[in-house]
C-alpha positions as CSV (number, residue, x, y, z in Angstrom):
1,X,-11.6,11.9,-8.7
2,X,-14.2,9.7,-8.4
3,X,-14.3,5.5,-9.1
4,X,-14.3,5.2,-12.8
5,X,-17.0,3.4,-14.3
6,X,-14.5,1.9,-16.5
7,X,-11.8,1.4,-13.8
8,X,-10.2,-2.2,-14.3
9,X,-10.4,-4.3,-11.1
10,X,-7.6,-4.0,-8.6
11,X,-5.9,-7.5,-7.3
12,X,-4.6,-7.0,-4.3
13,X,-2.5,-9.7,-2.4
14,X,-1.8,-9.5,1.5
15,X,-2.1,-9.7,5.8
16,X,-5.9,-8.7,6.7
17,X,-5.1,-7.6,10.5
18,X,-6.6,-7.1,13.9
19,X,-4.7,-3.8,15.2
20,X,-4.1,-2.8,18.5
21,X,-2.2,0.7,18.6
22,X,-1.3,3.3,21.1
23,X,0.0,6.6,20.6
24,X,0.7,9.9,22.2
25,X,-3.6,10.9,21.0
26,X,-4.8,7.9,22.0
27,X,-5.4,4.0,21.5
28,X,-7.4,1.4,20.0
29,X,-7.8,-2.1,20.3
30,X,-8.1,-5.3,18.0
31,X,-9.1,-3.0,15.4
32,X,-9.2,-3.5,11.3
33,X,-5.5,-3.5,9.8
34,X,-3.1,-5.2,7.4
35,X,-1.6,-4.0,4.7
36,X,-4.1,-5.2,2.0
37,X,-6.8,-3.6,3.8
38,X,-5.5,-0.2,3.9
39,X,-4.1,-0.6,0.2
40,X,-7.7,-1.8,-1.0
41,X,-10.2,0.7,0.9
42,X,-7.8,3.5,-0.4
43,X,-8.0,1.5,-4.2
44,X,-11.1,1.0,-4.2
45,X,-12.2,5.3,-4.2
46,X,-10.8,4.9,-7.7
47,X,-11.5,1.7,-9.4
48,X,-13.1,-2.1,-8.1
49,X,-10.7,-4.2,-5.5
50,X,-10.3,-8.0,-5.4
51,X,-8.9,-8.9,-2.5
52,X,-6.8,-11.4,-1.1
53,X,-5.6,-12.6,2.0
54,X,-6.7,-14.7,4.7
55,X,-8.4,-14.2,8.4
56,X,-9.5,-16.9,11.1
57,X,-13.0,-17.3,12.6
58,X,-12.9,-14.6,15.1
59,X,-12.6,-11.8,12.4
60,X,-15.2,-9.4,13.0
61,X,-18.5,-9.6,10.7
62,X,-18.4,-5.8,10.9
63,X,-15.4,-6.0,9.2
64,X,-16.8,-8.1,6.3
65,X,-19.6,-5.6,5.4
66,X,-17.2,-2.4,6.0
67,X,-14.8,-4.0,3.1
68,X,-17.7,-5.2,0.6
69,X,-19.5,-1.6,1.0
70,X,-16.4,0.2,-0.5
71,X,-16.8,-2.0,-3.8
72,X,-13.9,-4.9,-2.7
73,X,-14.5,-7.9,-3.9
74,X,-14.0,-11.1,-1.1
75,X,-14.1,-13.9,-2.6
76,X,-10.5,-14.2,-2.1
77,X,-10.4,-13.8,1.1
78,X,-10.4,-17.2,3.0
79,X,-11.9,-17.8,6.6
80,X,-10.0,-20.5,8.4
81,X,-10.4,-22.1,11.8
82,X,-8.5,-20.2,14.3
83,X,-7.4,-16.7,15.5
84,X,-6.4,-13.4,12.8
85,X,-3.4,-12.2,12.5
86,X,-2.6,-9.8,15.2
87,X,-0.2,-6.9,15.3
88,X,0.5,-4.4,18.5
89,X,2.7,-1.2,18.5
90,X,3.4,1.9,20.3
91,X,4.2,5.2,18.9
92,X,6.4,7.9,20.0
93,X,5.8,11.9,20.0
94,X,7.9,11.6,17.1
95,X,5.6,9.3,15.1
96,X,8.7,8.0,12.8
97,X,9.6,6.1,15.6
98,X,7.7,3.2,16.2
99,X,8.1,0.2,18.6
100,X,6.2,-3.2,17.8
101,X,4.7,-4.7,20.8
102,X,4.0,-8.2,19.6
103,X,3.2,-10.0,16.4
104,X,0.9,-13.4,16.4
105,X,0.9,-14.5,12.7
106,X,-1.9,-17.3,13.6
107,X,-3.8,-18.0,10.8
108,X,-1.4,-15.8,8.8
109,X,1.4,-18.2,9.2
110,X,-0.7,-20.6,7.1
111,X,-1.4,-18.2,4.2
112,X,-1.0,-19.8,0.7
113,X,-2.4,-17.3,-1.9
114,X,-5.1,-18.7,-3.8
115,X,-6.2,-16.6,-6.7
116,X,-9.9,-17.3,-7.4
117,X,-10.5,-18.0,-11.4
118,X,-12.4,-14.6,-12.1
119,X,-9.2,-13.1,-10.3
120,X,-6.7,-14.4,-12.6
121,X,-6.8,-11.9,-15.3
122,X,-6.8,-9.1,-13.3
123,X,-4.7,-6.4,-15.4
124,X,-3.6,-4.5,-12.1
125,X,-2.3,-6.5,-9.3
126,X,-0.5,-5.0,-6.3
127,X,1.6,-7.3,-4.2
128,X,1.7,-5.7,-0.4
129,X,4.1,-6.7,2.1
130,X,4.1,-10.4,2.0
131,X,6.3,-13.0,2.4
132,X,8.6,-12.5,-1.4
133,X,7.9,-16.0,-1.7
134,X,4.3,-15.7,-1.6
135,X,4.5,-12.8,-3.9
136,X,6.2,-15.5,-6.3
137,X,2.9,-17.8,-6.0
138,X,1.0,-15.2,-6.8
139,X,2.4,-13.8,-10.4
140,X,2.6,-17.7,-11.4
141,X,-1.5,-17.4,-11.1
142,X,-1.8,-14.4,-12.8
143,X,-2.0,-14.6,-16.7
144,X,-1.2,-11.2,-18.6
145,X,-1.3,-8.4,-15.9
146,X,-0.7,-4.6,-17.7
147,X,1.4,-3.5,-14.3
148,X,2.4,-5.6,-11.4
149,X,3.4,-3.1,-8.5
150,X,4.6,-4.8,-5.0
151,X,6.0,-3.5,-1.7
152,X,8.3,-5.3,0.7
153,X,10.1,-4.5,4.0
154,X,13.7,-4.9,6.0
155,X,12.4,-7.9,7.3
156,X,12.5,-9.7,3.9
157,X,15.6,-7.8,3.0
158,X,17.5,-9.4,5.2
159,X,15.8,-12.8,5.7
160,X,14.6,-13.8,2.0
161,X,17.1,-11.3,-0.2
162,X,16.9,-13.8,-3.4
163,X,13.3,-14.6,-3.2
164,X,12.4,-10.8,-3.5
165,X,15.4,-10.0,-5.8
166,X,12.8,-12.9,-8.1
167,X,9.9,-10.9,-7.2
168,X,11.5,-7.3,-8.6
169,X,12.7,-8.9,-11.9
170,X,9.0,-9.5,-12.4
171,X,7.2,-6.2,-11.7
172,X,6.7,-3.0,-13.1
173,X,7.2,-1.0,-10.3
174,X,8.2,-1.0,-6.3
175,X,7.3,1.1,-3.4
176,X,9.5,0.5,-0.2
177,X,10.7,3.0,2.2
178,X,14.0,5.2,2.6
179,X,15.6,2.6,4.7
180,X,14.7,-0.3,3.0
181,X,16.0,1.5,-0.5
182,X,19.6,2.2,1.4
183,X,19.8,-1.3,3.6
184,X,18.5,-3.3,0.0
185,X,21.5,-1.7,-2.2
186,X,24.3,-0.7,0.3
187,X,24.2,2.7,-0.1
188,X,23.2,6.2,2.3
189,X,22.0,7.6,-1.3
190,X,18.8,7.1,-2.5
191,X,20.0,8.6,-6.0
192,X,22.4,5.6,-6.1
193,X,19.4,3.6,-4.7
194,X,17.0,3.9,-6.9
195,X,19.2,3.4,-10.0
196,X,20.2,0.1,-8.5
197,X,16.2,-1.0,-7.6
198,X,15.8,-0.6,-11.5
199,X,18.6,-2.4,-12.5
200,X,16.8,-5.5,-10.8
201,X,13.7,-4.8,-12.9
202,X,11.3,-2.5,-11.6
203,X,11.0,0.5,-14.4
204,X,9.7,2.6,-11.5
205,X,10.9,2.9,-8.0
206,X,8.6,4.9,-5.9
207,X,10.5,6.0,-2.3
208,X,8.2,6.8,0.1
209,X,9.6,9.2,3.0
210,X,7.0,9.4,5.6
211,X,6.5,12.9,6.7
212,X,8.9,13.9,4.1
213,X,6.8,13.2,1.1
214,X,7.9,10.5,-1.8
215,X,10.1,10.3,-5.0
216,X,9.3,8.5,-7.9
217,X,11.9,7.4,-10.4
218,X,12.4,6.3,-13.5
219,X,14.8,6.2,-16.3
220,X,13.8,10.0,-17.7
221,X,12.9,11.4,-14.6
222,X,13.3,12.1,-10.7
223,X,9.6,13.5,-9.4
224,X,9.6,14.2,-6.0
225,X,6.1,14.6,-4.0
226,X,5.5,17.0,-0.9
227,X,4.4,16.0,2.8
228,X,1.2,17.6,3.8
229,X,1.3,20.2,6.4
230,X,-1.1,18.1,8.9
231,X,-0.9,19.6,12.4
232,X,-2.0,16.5,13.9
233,X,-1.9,12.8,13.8
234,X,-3.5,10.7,14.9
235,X,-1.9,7.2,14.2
236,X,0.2,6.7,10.8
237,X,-0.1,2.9,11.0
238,X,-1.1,2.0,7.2
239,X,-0.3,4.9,6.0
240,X,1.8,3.5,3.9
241,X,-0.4,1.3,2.2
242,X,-3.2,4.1,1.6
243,X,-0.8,5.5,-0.2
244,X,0.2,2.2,-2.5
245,X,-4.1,1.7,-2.9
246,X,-4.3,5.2,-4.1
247,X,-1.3,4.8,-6.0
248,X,-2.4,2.2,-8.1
249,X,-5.8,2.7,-8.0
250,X,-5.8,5.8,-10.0
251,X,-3.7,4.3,-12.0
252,X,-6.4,1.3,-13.0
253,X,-9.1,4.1,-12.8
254,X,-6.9,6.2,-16.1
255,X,-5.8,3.1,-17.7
256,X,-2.3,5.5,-18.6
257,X,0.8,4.8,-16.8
258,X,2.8,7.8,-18.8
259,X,5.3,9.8,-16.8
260,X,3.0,12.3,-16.7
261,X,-0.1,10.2,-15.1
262,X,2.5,8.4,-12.7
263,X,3.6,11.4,-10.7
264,X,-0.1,12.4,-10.2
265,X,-0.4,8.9,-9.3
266,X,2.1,9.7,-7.0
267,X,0.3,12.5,-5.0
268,X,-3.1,10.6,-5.1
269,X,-0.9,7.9,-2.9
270,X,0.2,10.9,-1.1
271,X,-3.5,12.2,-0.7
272,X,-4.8,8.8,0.5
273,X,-1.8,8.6,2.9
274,X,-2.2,12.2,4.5
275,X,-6.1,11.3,5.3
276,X,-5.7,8.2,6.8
277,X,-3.4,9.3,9.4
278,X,-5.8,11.9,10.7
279,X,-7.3,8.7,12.4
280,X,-6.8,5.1,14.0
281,X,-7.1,2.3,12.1
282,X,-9.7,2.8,9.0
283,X,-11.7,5.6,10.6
284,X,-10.9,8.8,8.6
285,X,-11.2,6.7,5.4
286,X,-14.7,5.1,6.0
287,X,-16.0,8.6,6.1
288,X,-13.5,10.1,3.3
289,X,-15.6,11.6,0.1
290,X,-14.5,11.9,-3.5
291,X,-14.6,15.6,-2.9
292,X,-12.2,15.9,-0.3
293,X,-9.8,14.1,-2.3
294,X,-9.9,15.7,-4.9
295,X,-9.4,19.2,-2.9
296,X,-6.9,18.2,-0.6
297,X,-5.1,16.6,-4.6
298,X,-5.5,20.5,-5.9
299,X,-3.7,21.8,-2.1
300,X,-1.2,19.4,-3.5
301,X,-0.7,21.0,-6.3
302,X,-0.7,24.5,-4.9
303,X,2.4,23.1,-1.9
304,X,4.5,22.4,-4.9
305,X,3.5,25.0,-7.2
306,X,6.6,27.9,-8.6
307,X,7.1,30.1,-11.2
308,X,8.9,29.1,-14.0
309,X,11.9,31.1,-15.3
């Protein structure tokens, strides 16, 4: 799958990062992160990214040229006086468990999403892991989006539960993790979960499992997506988010959000995601080709692949 020449822009609202991650294979320092920059370079291998978010005077120029050579769009991005948001963490043997080191929200703290005039009718828009609130500001600037898709985090579920409860009234569909589905509805079943996540709103709740793979409901269906047998990894921070940016950027790229198209939707998340583990920060997906997507989408296929009766 290759970026469709007819692929509707991508808006994408969120943290633009400076990483600095340890794990058992290694570490790296002050590297590029945040949540809209995973979720855009892995959009943008199937359809044009506007982004948004906002970064402080010490973000790297590097940076800058990395993101506008993948086709992402930064005129939304705004460049403030002071220091980029700044996120540490350690990783265990057992990469599911992950302990953060420190958080400076600097300019971050200050973020107001403003969406640029060209951005406003943007028929995709993914909200990443921002402030619900924020993710309020932003739909009220949008004009006639096709699918709204946003993620959101413990964090929020706890601290702003009726600002996000707002946000998933308004959006087609939501991505969180296995813990946030249980600890958002009260319940060790993600069955029950999910069922109550669409009773908010969403039409599709897509549960992403880590190592475990992903399921993706809706009200005619329960598709569930394999892991990818990787034998190592490197650092899973963003991974995540690759998957959301692939998620929805095949999605834009089709233009089809059938059942059908959603649950291959749902491995091309799981595609991005399984690549840009294999490497800190955004260093397996700045050399990622349409080709080895596409391959490692058909392996996919193969994992989950039985005989009918």
């Amino acid at each position: 799958m290759t970026q469709s020449t007819q692929a509707k822009p991508v808006l994408i609202v969120g943290s633009v990062a400076l990483d600095t991650v340890k794990t058992p294979f290694g570490e790296v320092r002050d590297a590029l992160g945040g949540a809209a920059v995973y979720s855009s370079v892995a959009a943008s291998f199937f359809a044009p990214v506007q982004l948004v978010g906002i970064v402080g005077t010490d973000f790297p120029e590097k940076h800058l040229r990395f993101l506008s050579s993948r086709n992402i769009d930064l005129a939304g991005l705004q460049r403030v006086k002071g220091k980029t948001f700044r996120w540490a963490g350690e990783y265990e043997y057992d990469i599911n468990k992950r302990r953060t080191l420190s958080t400076e929200l600097n300019v971050f703290e200050r973020f107001r999403p403003h969406i640029p005039e060209a951005y406003r009718d943007a028929k995709y828009v993914f909200l990443a892991n921002i402030d619900p609130e924020l993710q309020l500001e932003v739909l009220a600037q949008v004009k006639n989006p096709v699918l709204v898709m946003c993620d959101t985090m413990n964090f929020w579920i706890e601290g702003k539960r009726d600002a996000l409860i707002e946000v998933l009234k308004k959006v087609d569909i939501v991505l969180l993790n296995d813990e946030e589905a249980r600890q958002l509805c009260n319940t060790p079943s993600l069955v029950k979960a999910s069922r109550d996540i669409r009773a908010f709103g969403p039409s599709v709740v897509v549960i992403k499992k880590g190592e475990h793979g992903a399921i993706m409901v809706t009200d005619k269906a329960h598709f569930s997506a394999p892991s990818y047998p990787l034998e190592e990894v490197a650092d899973p921070t963003g991974a995540g988010d690759a998957f959301a940016g692939g998620f929805i950027g095949y999605i834009a790229a089709t233009g089809n959000t059938s059942e059908t198209n959603l649950r291959k939707a749902t491995i091309y998340g799981s595609t991005l995601a399984s690549f840009c583990v294999e490497d800190f920060s955004l260093g397996r997906l700045a050399t990622l080709s349409p080709e080895e997507i596409v391959a490692r989408y058909c392996e996919f296929r193969q994992i989950a692949f039985f005989e009918p009766l």
